[in-house]
N, C-alpha and C positions, 0 to 999 in steps of 0.2 A: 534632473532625472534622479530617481532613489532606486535603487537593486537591491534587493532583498535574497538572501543565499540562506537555504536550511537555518533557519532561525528557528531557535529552541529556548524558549522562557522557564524557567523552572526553578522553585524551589524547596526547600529539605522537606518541606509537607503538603505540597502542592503544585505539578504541573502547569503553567498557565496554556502553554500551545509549544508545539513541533511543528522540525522541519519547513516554516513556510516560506516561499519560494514566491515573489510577485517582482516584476517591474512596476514602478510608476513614472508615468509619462507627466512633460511639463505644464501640462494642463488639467492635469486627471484634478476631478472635485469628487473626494472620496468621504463619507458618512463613515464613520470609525462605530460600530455596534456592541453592544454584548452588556452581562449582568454587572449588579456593580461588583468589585473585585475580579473579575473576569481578569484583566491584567489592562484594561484601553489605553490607559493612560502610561503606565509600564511602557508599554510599545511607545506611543509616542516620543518620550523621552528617551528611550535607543535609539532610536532617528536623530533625535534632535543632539543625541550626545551626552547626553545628560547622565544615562543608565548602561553599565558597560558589560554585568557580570550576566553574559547572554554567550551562548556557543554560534556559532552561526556567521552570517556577514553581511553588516548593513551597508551601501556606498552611496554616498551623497555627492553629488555634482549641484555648484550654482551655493548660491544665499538661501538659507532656510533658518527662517527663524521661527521661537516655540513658545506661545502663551501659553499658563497651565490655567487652572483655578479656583488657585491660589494664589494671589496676587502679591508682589512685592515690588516696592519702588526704592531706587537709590539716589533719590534727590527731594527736596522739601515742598517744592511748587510743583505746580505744572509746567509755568514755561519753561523751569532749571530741568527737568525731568525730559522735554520733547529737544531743548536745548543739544544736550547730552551727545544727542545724534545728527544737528543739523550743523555738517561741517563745510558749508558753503550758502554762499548769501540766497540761492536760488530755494535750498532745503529750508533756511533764516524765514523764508518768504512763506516755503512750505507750510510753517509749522504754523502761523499763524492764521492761515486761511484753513487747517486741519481745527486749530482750536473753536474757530468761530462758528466752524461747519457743525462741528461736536453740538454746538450749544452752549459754550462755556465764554461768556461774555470777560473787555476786557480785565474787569475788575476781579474776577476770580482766578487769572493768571497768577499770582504771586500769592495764592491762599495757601494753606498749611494741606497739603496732601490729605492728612488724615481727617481733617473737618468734613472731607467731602462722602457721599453714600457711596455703598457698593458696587451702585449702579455707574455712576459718573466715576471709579476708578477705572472700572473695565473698559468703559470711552475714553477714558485715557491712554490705556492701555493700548488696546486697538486702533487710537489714530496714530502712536509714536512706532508702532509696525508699519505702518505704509508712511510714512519718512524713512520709516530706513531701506527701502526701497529691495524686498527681499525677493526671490524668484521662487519660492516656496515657501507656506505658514502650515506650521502644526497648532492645531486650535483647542485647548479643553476647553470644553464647558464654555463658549464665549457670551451666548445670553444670559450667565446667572445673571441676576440682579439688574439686569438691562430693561430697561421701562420699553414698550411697545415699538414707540416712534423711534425708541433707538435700536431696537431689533430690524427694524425697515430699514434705516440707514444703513447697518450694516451689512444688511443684503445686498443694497445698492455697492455699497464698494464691495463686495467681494466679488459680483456679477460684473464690475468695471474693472477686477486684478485680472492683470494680464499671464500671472503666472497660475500654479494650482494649490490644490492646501487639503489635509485629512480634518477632518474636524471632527470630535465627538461633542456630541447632544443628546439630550431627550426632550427636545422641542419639533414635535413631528410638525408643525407646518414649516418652520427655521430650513428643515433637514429637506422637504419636497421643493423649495424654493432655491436652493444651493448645491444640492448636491445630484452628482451623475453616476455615480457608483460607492458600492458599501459593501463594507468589512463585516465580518459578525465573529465576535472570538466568543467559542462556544464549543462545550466536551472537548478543550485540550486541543485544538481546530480553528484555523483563521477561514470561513469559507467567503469566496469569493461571489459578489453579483454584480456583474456589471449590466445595470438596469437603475430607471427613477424608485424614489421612495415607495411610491403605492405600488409598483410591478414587482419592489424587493418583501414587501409585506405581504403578497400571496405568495411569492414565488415560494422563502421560507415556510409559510403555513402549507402549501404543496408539501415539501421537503418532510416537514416533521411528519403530516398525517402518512406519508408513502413508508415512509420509515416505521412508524408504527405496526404497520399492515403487514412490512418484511416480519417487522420483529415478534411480532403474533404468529406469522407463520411457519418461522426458524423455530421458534419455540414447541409448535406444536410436534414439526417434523423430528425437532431431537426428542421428545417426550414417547413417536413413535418408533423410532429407530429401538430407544432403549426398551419400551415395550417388549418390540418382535426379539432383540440380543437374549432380553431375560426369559423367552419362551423358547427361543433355542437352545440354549442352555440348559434349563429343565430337562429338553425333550433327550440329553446327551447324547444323540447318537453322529457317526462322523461327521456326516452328511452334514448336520444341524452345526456341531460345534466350526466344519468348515464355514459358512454360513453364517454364521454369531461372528467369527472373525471378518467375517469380509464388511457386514454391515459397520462392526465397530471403526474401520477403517472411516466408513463413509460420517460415522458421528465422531469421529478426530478434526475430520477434514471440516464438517458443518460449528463444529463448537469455535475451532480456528477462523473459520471465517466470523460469527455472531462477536467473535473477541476483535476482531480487526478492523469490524464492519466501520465505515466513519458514519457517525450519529450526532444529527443534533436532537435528535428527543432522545432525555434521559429519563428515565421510570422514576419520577419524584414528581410531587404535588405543584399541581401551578400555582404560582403567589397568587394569594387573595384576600383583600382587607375587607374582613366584616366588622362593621360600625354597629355596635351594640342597639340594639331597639331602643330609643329612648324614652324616658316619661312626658307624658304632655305638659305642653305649657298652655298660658292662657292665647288668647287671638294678638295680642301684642307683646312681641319677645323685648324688644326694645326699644326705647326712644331717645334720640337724642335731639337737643333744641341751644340752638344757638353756642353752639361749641366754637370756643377760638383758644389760638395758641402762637403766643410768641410772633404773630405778624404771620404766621405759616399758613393758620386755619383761620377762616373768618366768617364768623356766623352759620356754623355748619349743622345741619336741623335734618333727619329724616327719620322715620321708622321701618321697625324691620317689624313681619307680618310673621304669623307661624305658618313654615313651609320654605319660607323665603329664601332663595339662593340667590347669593347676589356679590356682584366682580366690584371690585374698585382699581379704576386705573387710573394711570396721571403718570407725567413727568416724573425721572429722579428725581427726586429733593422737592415735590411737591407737597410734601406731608401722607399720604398712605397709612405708612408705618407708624408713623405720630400718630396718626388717626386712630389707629385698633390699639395702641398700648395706650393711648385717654381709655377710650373703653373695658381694656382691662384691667383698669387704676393702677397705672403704672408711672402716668405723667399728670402734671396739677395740670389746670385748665379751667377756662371760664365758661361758665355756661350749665347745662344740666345733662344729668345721664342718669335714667331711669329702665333697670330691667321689668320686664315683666313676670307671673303669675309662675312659681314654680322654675323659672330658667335656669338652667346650671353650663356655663358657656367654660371654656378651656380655649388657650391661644396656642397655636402653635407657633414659638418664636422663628424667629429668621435666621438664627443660627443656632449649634445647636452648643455654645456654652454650656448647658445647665449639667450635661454629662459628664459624670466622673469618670476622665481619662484611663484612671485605676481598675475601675469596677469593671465586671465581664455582663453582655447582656445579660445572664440569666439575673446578676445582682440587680440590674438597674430593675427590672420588670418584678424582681421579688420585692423591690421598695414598693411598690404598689401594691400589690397583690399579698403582702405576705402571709397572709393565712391559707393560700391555696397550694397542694401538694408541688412535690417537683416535676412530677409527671403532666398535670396540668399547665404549668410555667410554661415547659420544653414543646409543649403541642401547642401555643399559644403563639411563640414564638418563630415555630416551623411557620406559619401561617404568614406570616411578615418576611421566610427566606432564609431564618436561621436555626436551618434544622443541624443535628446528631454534637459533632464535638465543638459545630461554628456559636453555640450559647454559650460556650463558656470562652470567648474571644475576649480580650479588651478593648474597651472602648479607641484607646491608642491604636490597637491593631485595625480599628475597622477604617474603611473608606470614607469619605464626604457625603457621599449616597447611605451608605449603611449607618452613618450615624442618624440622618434625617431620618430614615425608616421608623430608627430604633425611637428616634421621639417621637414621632406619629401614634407608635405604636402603645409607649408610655401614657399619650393623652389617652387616646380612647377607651385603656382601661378605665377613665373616670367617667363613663358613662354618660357624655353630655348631649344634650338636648339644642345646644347651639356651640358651632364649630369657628373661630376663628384664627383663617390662615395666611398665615405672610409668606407669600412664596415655597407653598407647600414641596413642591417640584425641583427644586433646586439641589441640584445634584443625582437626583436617582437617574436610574435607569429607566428604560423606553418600557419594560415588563409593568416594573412598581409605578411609576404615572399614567397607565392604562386601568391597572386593577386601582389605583385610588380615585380614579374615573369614574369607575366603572361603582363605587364604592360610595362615593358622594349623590351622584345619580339616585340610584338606590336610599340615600339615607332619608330620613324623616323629619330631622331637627332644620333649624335655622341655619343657614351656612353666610358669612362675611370673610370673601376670598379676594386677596390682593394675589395678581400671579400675574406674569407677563407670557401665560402661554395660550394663546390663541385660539390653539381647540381644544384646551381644557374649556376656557370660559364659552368657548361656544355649547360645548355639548353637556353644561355643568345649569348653568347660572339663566332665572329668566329675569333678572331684573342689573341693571348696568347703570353705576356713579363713576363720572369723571370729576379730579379736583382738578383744576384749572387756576391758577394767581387766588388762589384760598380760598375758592369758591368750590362746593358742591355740587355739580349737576347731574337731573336724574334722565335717563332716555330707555326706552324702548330698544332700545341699539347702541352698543359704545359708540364714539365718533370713528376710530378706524374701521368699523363694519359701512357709518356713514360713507366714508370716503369713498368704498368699493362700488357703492350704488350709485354713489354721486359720479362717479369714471362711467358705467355702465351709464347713465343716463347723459351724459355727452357724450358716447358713443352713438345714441341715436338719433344725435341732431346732426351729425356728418352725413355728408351728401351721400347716397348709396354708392353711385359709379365712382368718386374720389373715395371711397373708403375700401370699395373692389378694388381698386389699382394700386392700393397704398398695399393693401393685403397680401397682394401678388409679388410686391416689390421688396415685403418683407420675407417672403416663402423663397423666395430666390434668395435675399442674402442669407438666410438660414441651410441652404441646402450649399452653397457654396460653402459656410461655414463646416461645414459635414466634410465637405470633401478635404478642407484644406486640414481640416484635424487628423483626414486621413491619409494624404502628405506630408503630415507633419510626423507622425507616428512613422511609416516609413521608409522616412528619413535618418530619426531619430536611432533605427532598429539597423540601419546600413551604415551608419557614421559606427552606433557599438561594435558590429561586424569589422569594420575597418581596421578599429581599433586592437581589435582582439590578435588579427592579421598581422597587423604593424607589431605587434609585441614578440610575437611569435616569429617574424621574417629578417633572414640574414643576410639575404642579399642586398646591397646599399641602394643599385640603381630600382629593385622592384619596392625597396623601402621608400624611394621618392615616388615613384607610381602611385601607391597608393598613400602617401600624404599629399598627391597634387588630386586624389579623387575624396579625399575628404576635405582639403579648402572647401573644392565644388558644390559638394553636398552640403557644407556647412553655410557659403553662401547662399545657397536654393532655399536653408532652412530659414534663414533671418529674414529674405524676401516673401517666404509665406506665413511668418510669425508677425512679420509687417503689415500685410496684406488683410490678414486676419485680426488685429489689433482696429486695421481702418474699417473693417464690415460691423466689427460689436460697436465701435463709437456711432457709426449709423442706424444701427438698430438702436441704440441707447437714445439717441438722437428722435427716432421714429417714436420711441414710448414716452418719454417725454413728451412729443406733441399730444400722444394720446390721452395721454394725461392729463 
């Protein structure tokens, strides 16, 4: 369990949140939310212990351990690395039925860490946390760079951890399939939902539009107040100037509240990326024909159409990324690559090296641009999130998210007509991966999108390449949309009355599940009480009294933290067949 006391984040030029006040229970699966610099990660690393200079009072009970990411390793392999932690032959056993599961065959156990992608660190990462067998995980960012099939996995084990974990993401399917309540740290404010993802996404757009409507109409009433003060005033006589005083009272009291009100809508522009119109190209943007590389690629041949938006998924280390930097002659290769009629493509790389640490957005955006005024730059820039003194930040100073924006933002001054992105998504926030959704949709050029986010490529992309063992292939439907249909269509070859009974069987252990989390919780809230009792009590025989009613309670809690461990293995158990 984590208690949270007046927590106050702040610093010399920025606020990040007050005062917040939450328990978390040992089960709670909490969606951590909010802009990028908002503070998410901050927070995190208070809990985890990481970050100290905070007022306030964090208290940790039990094993919690903290992935960020940004990832570091203190040993050269994997196995010396999962090693580290497994200090019993049962863990020894662990580690190697965790590696196999990952993916990670046995020949790449003793590989050089760094040879390996992004993707397969973060699998590394995440399987040597559950070796070390923790009672709570603080998670950043855990699907960067996680290839699809390894995002499902990870679902599966976190839906098999017995304890609980905050995680931040901007992977909204990741975040409706994991989590049961979310954070939103927003206007200096941690506001609390506890509700699924889609009930926490209207519930805030409720919030803000209500908030608006107040703030429209606070606004109006102090505009009349001051009206009627300035015409009593005029008219000076007692009566009025009494009158003028009484009302100003009431516009103290209204301006005091408008100043205290808690707001998540602030009066500034929603982020919105507008993708330049671009020039036409001919009916074939590209073609490529029998591309291989290195044993990776093998005979890889498609064309891209004008209009065409189109996903590439595949394994870690299946080539993706090789794939798009062949095409943006970055790596030799055999075979041919032919643009088409007018095409001006731009890559968005996968990290964002190319920025100078030194430079402040406004310089990076004036490299591009620099024949256009400064007022121009600064409204260009507001549009991407970095509006008034946030343009002239450093590169150093900005976040993971705010650097990826700030490339994003850099390409598209170059006006291109075909877009190529390797994991555009990685690191922003939930705001800025909706509006560059919402922004690609809309665009008119070519698009070649590698991203592991599920309804990006759903609501983005109508044409889907899987590489598989260096092969290409093209479908209608990635293979993970396959799978979903392929589950649905053996669900209709089950007997109806055996699939009635099964259904029933699973609604009772889910409603039991319900109750015993509600047992557990007020257990949980009567052991704290106990405790609080015990610290406070002087007398010796009522200080055994109630350490003989917290054994008690504590044994009732392992018996239904037991109990409750055996209902999810059956339900796991139950989906699995379904499956």
């Amino acid at each position: 369990m984590i208690t949270i006391k007046n927590l106050t984040i702040a610093f010399p030029e920025k606020t990040l949140f007050s005062n917040f006040n939450v328990t978390v229970l040992a089960r709670d699966r909490i969606g951590l939310m909010g802009k990028n610099g908002s503070g998410k990660s901050t927070l995190l690393k208070a809990i985890a212990g990481i970050f100290n200079d905070y007022h306030g009072e964090i208290t940790v009970q039990g094993k919690v351990l903290y992935m960020d990411q940004y990832r570091t390793f203190e040993a050269r392999t994997p196995y010396g690395y999962y090693m580290k932690v497994a200090d019993t032959p049962e863990k020894q056993k662990q580690v190697r039925s965790i590696l196999k599961g990952l993916g990670f065959p046995e020949e790449d156990w003793e590989r050089d860490i760094s040879t390996f992608s992004g993707g397969e660190r973060t699998k590394l990462q995440l399987g040597r946390l559950f070796v070390e067998d923790p009672d709570f995980l603080l998670l950043d960012e855990p699907t960067n760079f996680l290839d699809i099939e390894s995002i499902e996995f990870l679902k599966e084990l976190l839906r098999s951890f017995r304890g609980g974990y905050i995680i931040i993401s901007h992977d909204r399917d990741f975040l409706r399939n994991t989590c049961e309540k979310f954070w939103e740290i927003n206007n200096e404010r941690i506001w609390v939902f506890d509700m699924d993802f889609d009930s926490y996404h209207l519930e805030r757009q409720r919030i803000i539009e209500t908030q608006r409507r107040q703030l429209v109409n606070i606004q109006r009433e102090i505009e009349r107040l001051r009206t009627i003060i300035d015409r009593y005033k005029k008219w000076g006589r007692e009566k009025f100037t009494k009158q003028a005083k009484s009302k100003e009272k009431m516009l103290e009291k209204m301006l005091e509240e408008l100043e205290n009100m808690p707001n998540m809508y602030l009066e500034e522009e929603e982020k919105t990326i507008s993708i330049p119109e671009p020039d036409n190209t001919g009916y074939v943007v590209l073609e490529v024909k029998n591309v291989s590389w290195n044993g990776l690629l093998k005979n890889v041949s498609f064309t891209v159409y004008q209009g065409d938006k189109i996903a590439i998924v595949g394994p870690n280390g299946s080539g993706k990324t090789t794939l798009l930097k062949i095409i943006n002659g970055q790596t030799n290769y055999t075979g041919q690559i032919t643009f088409g009629y007018n095409v001006k493509a731009v890559y968005l790389e996968q990290f964002v090296d190319q920025l100078d640490l030194e430079n402040t957005v406004f310089d990076e955006l004036f490299e591009e641009i620099p024949d256009k005024p400064d007022y121009v730059i600064r409204a260009y820039a507001g549009r991407f999130g970095f509006r008034g003194e946030d343009v002239f930040k450093t590169i150093a100073d900005l976040s993971g998210g705010e650097r990826q924006i700030l490339a994003l933002a850099k390409v598209l001054l170059r006006k291109p007509n075909m877009l190529i992105l390797d994991e555009p998504t990685n690191h922003m926030d939930l705001e800025t991966v909706e509006a560059l959704e919402s922004a690609l949709k809309e665009y008119k050029g070519a698009v070649l999108l590698v991203s592991h986010d599920l309804e990006l490529i759903r609501n983005v992309c109508n044409r889907f390449f899987t590489i598989k063992n260096g092969e290409l292939l093209e479908s209608n439907e990635p293979i993970f949309f396959s799978k979903e249909k392929k589950k649905v269509e053996k669900e209709k070859n089950v007997d109806f009355e055996e699939k009635k009974r099964l259904r029933n069987q699973l609604k009772s252990w889910k409603k039991q599940l319900e109750e015993l989390k509600e047992r557990e919780n007020e257990i949980t809230y009567m052991i704290s009480d106990l405790e609080n009792r015990m610290h406070k009590e002087q007398d010796y025989v009522k200080l055994m009294e109630l350490m003989g009613e917290k054994e008690k309670l504590e044994e009732e809690l392992l018996r239904v933290m037991e109990t409750f461990e055996e209902i999810e293995n059956k339900i796991k158990e139950f989906e699995n067949i379904e499956d």
